[in-house]
C-alpha positions, -999 to +999 in steps of 0.1 A: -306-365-384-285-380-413-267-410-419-227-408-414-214-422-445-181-416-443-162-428-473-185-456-482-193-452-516-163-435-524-137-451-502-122-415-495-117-407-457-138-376-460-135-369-418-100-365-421-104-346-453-131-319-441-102-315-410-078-304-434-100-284-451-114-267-421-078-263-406-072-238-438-106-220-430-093-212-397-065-196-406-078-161-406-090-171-372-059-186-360-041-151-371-067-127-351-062-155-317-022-150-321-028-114-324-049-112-294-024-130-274+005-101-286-020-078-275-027-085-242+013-092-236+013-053-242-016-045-222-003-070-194+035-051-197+022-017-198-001-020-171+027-031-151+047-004-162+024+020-151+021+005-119+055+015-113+054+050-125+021+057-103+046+041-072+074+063-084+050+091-084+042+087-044+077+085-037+084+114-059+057+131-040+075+124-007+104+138-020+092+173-029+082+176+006+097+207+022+110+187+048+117+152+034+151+156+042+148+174+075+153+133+093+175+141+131+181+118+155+179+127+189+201+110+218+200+118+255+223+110+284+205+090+307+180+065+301+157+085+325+146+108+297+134+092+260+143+123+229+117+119+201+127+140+174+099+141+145+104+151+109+113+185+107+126+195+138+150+217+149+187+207+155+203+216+191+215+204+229+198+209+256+206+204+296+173+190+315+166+182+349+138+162+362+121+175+392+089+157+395+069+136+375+030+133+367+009+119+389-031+111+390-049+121+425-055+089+442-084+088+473-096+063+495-124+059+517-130+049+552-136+016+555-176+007+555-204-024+556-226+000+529-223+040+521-246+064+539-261+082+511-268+068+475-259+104+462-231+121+460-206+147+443-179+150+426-161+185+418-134+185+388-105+208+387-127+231+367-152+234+396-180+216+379-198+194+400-214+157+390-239+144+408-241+103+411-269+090+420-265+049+431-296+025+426-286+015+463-261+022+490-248-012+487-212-007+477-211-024+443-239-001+435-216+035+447-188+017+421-210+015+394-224+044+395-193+063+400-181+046+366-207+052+346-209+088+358-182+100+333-169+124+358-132+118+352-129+097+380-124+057+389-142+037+416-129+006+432-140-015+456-113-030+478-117-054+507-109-040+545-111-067+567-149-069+589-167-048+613-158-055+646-190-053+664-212-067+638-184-092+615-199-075+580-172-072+554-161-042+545-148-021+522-128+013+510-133+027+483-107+038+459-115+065+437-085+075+410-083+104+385-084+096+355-061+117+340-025+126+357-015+162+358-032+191+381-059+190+355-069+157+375-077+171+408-114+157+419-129+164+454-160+145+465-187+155+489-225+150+503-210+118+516-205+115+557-177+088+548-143+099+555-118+105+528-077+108+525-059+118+495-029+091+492-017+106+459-019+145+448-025+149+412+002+163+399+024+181+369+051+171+360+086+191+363+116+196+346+143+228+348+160+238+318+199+255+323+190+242+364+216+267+388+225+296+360+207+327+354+187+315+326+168+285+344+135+278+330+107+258+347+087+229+324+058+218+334+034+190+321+004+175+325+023+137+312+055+128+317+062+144+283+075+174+272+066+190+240+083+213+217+114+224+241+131+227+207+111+224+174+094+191+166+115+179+196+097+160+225+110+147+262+095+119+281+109+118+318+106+076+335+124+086+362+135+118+385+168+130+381+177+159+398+212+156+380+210+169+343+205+147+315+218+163+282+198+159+252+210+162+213+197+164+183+213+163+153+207+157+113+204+118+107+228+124+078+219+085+069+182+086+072+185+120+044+204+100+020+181+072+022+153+093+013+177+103-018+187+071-026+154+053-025+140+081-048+168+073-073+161+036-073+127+040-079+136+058-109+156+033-120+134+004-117+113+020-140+144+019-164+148-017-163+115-025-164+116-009-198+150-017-207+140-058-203+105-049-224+132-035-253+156-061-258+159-072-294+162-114-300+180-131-329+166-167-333+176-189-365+151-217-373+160-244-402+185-217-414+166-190-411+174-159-392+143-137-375+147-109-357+120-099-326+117-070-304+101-064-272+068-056-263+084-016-256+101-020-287+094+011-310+064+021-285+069+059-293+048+063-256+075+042-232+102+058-247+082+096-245+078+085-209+113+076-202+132+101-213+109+124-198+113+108-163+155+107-167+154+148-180+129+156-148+158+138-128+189+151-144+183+183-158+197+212-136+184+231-106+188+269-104+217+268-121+234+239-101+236+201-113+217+171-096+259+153-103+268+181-074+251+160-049+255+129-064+229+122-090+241+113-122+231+100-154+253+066-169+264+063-203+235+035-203+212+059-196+203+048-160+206+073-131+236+068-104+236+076-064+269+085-048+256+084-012+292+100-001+286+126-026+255+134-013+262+130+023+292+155+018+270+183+000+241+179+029+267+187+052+284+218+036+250+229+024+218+215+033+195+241+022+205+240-019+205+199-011+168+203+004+156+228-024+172+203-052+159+173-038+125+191-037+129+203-071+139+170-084+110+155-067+080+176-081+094+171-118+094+137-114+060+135-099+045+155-124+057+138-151+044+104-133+007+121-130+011+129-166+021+093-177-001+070-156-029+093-143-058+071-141-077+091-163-060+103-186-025+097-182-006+088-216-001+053-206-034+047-191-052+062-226-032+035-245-040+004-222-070+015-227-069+016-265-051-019-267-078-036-245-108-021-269-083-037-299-086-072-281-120-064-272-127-059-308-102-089-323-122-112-297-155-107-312-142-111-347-129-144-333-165-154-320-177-148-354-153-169-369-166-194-347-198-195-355-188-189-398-163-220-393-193-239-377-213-232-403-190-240-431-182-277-416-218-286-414-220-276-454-189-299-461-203-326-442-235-325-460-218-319-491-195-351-483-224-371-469-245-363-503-218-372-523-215-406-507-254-408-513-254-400-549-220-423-556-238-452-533-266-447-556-248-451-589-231-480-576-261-499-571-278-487-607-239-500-621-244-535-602-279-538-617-270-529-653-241-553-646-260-582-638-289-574-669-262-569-698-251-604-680-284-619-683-284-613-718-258-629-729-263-668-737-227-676-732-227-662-700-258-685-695-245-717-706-209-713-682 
C-alpha cells in the first residue's frame, strides 16, 4: 500500500489536479453516456408509438368487420317482454303475445317418519330411467342420494308436522326439475309413497299476429325467445295475453361511434407523432441552437404516417371517405362529421358498411405491417436502437475500467514525484548545512 503524499514535497495540490485531468479523460465517456440517454429517449418514444399503432390496429380490425356497423336497438311496449337485439341483426316490428310462461315440474311427497324402500327411480322426459340407491331409508339419506344422482332432478326435505299415533316428525319430500320447459318432465317410481305434481313442467308460449290469419305459435323451453327476427331475442317476465309490440331499429348513434372512435384512434397516433416532431429554438449566452424531436427526420414515423392517413383517406370504389364524413385537415389530421355520416348511413347504409370495412382493413394492415411484433418496421428499429445502446453501454464499461486504470498511473506518477522531490529536498538541506560547515565565518557568527 503506498504512502499519500499529496503535495508535500512539491506543495502542488496533485488530488485536485489528477480530478482535472481525469475529468478530460472522461470525456469520450461522458459523450457515449449522453448518447445513450438520446437513445433510449427514441427507443422509449417509439415503443410508445407502436403501442398505439398495434391498439389502432385492433380497432381497425373491428372495423373491417362485416357487421361492425350493423348496432340496432330494440324497444318493446310493455315491460313484460325484454327485446335483445345483438350485433347484426335484422331490423323490423313485431306483435307478440304471451300465452304462458316456463315452468319446472314441481312434486311432493306424502308426508312420512322414514321412506319405505332405499331404492327408487326416476324416469326423464327422454324415458331413461336412474336408479338411486340411498345408504338408508332415513330421509336425509333419500335427499342425498337423489342429489348426487345427477338425474335432473332436486330433493328437499321439508318438515310436515308429527305422526299422530306415534309423535315422529315428518316429512315431504320435494323433488324439482331441474330444468323448466317440457324437457323437465321426471316421474318417480318403485316407491309405495304417494306423490302429487304441484307444478307441470312446462314451455313457454307466445303467438305471433294473435286473431289474423297468419298467427304463429312460439314455443320455449325458457322464458326466452330466440331468433323471431335475426339476431333478435324475446324474454317474457310476465303473461300478457294483450300484444306487446316489439321494434328494432338501426342504433344510428351506436354506428357512428364505431366510426368515430376508429377516426380518433387514428388521430392519436398523429399527435403522438406530431408532439415527437416539434422543432425548438433556445438561445444560450447569445447563442441560437436549433433541436428537433425525437421523430424528427425519422424516415420510418413519417413512412408510417402517411401510410396510415392514405389507408384512411384514399377513395373507396370510386366514392370518397369526405362522402360520409371523413376528411383529411390542411394539418394533416383526419376529421369526423358525425351528421355527415349519420345522414349517408341513413340514405345508404350498405356503401357506408362496405367503406367503413374497407377503410378498416387498410388501416389494419398497414398497422400489422408497422408494429408487427416480429417484424414490423417499427418493431425492427426498436430493436436496432436497443442493440446501439446495448453496444454504447459496454463501450462505457470499458471506459470505466481504462479511466480506472489511468488514475491509479497518475497517482503513482504524482505520488513518485513527491518521493523523488522529497528526496532531493533532503540531499539540498544536507549539502546546505556542509557548504555551511565549511565556511569559518559562518563558524565564528
Amino acid at each position: 500500500m503506498g504512502l499519500a503524499l499529496d503535495g508535500l514535497a512539491s506543495g502542488l495540490d496533485t488530488k485536485a489536479l489528477i480530478t482535472s485531468l481525469m475529468q478530460l479523460e472522461a470525456i469520450p465517456q461522458s459523450l457515449l453516456k449522453t448518447k445513450v440517454s438520446n437513445t433510449q429517449s427514441v427507443i422509449t418514444a417509439l415503443q410508445s408509438l407502436n403501442t398505439k399503432i398495434s391498439s389502432l390496429g385492433d380497432f381497425a380490425n373491428e372495423a373491417a368487420k362485416p357487421d361492425a356497423l350493423a348496432v340496432f336497438a330494440a324497444t318493446s311496449s310493455s315491460d313484460k317482454v325484454s327485446v335483445r337485439a345483438a350485433q347484426g341483426a335484422t331490423p323490423g316490428q313485431l306483435e307478440i303475445s304471451v300465452e304462458k310462461l316456463a315452468q319446472a315440474q314441481a312434486t311432493v311427497s306424502d308426508a312420512v317418519t322414514a321412506w319405505p324402500e332405499s331404492v327408487l327411480t326416476i324416469t326423464g322426459f327422454d324415458g331413461k330411467p336412474t336408479t338411486v340407491t340411498a345408504a338408508s331409508t332415513a330421509v336425509d339419506d333419500v335427499v342425498q342420494a337423489v342429489n348426487a344422482a345427477k338425474a335432473g332432478v332436486t330433493a328437499t326435505k321439508v318438515a310436515a308436522g308429527k305422526d299422530s299415533s306415534t309423535g315422529a316428525p315428518q316429512y315431504r319430500l320435494q323433488f324439482i326439475g331441474s330444468e323448466t320447459g317440457a324437457i323437465g318432465a321426471f316421474s318417480i317410481s318403485g316407491t309405495a309413497v304417494g306423490m302429487t305434481t304441484i307444478k307441470t313442467a312446462q314451455d313457454a308460449e307466445a303467438t305471433l299476429w294473435k286473431g289474423t290469419a297468419a298467427e304463429q305459435l312460439l314455443t320455449s323451453p325458457t322464458n326466452t325467445f330466440t331468433d323471431i327476427l335475426s339476431g333478435v331475442s324475446v324474454t317474457a317476465s310476465a303473461v300478457s295475453t294483450d300484444p306487446v309490440s316489439i321494434s328494432v331499429k338501426r342504433d344510428a348513434a351506436a354506428a357512428t361511434k364505431v366510426a368515430q372512435d376508429f377516426v380518433g384512434s387514428l388521430n392519436e397516433v398523429f399527435a403522438l407523432i406530431s408532439v415527437k416532431s416539434v422543432v425548438t429554438t433556445t438561445t444560450t449566452n447569445g447563442e441560437t441552437s436549433v433541436n428537433g424531436g425525437v421523430f424528427t427526420g425519422d424516415s420510418a414515423v413519417r413512412s408510417a404516417r402517411q401510410s396510415l392517413l392514405s389507408a384512411a383517406s384514399m377513395p373507396v370504389d370510386g366514392f370518397s371517405p369526405s362522402e360520409i364524413g371523413i376528411s383529411v385537415t390542411k394539418t394533416g389530421v383526419l376529421e369526423f362529421d358525425a351528421d355527415k355520416f349519420k345522414t349517408a348511413l341513413s340514405e345508404n347504409p350498405t356503401r357506408v358498411e362496405s367503406m367503413i370495412r374497407e377503410l378498416g382493413s387498410r388501416v389494419a394492415g398497414v398497422a400489422s405491417q408497422t408494429s408487427d411484433k416480429y417484424n414490423g418496421t417499427l418493431t425492427s428499429k426498436i430493436t436496432g436502437q436497443e442493440s446501439l445502446a446495448k453496444n454504447l453501454n459496454g463501450q462505457i464499461k470499458e471506459w470505466d475500467t481504462r479511466l480506472e486504470n489511468r488514475r491509479a498511473t497518475l497517482s503513482r506518477t504524482y505520488s513518485a514525484m513527491e518521493v523523488r522531490l522529497s528526496a532531493l529536498n533532503a540531499q539540498s538541506s544536507y549539502l546546505t548545512s556542509q557548504l555551511a560547515s565549511l565556511n569559518p565565518g559562518n563558524s565564528q557568527k
